[in-house]
C-alpha positions as CSV (number, residue, x, y, z in Angstrom):
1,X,106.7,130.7,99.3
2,X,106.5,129.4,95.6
3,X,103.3,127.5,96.1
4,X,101.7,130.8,97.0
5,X,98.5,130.2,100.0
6,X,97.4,126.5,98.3
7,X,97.4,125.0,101.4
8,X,96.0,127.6,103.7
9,X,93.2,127.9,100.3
10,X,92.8,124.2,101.0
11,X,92.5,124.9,104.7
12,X,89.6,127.2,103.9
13,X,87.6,125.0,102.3
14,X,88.7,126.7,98.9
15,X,86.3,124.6,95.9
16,X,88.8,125.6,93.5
17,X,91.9,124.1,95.3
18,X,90.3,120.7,97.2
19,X,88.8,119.5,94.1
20,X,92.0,120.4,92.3
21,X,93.5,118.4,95.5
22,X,91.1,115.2,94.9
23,X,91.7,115.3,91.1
24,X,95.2,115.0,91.5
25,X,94.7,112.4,94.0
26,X,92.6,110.8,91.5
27,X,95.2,111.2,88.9
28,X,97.4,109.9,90.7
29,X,95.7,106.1,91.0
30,X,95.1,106.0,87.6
31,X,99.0,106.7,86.6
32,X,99.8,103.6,88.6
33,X,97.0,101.5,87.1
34,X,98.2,102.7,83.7
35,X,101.7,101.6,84.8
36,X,101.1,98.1,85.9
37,X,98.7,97.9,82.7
38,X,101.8,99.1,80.7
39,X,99.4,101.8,79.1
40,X,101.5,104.6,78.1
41,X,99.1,106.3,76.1
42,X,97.2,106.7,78.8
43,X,100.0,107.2,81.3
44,X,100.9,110.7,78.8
45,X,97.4,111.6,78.8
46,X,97.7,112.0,83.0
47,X,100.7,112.9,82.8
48,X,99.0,116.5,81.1
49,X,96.0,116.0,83.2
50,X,97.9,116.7,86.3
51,X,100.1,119.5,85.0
52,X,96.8,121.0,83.5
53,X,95.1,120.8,87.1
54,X,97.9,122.4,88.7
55,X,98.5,125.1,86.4
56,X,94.5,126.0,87.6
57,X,95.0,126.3,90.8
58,X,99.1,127.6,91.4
59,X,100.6,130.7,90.3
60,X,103.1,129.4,88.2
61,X,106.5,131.1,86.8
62,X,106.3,131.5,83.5
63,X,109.6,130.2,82.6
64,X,108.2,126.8,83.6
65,X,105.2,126.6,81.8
66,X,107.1,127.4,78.7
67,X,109.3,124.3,79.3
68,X,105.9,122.4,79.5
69,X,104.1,124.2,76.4
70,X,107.2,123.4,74.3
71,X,107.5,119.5,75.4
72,X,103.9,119.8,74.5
73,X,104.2,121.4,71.2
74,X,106.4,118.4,70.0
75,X,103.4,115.7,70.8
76,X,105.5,114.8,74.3
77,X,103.7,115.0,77.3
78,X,105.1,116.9,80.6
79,X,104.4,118.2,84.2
80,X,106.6,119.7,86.3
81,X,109.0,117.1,88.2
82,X,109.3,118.9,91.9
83,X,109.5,122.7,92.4
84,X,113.3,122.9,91.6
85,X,112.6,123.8,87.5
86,X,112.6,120.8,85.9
87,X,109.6,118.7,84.1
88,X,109.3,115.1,83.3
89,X,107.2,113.7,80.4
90,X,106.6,110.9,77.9
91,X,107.3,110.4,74.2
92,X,107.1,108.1,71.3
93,X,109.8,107.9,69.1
94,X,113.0,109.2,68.1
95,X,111.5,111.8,65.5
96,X,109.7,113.2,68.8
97,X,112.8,113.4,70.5
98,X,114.7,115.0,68.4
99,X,111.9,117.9,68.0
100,X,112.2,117.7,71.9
101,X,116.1,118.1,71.4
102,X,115.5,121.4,69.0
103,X,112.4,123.1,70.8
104,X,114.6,122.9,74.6
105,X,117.7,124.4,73.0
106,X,115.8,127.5,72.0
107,X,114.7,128.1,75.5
108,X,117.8,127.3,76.7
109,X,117.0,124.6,78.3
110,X,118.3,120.7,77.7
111,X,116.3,117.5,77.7
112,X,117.8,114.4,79.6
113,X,117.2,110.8,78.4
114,X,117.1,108.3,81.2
115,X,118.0,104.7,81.1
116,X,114.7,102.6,82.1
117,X,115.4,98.9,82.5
């Protein structure tokens, strides 16, 4: 199983893991209240938050983290958007997404624009 024994950890009582669990939950109220307050700076800085809490507690592939670390490098936020390989983030500005557009092609990997209306 990818997620390794997280949940039997969590089962156990495992500090690590259930205030990992709470943070996220945590994390997770304050991404909505930075929605509905149309705070996107601080909707990025959660964003990393929650990827940065996972990271501590799963065994991650490397592959995946790099698609993070290289959103990152280009001043985008990012966190990992399901267990099927693919991450979802935030930017500002066009100059960002090009970097975005540059950084993924190296690591063979491509970066999808949705519409938001």
């Amino acid at each position: 199983m990818f997620h390794n024994d997280v949940r039997d950890r969590y089962l156990r009582g495992d500090e690590q893991v259930v205030a990992g669990m709470r943070r996220v939950a945590g994390l997770a109220a304050s991404a909505r209240d930075a929605l509905l307050g149309r705070d996107a700076r601080r909707l990025s800085s959660l964003v990393d938050e929650n990827f940065d809490v996972r990271r501590r507690i799963f065994n991650l592939p490397p592959w995946q983290v790099q698609m993070v670390d290289a959103a990152r490098a280009c001043g985008a936020s990012a966190n990992f958007a399901g267990s099927g390989g693919a991450i979802v983030g935030t930017y500002e500005g066009d100059e960002t997404l090009s970097a975005l557009h540059t950084a993924f092609s190296r690591i063979s990997c491509r970066v999808v624009t949705p519409d938001v209306a």
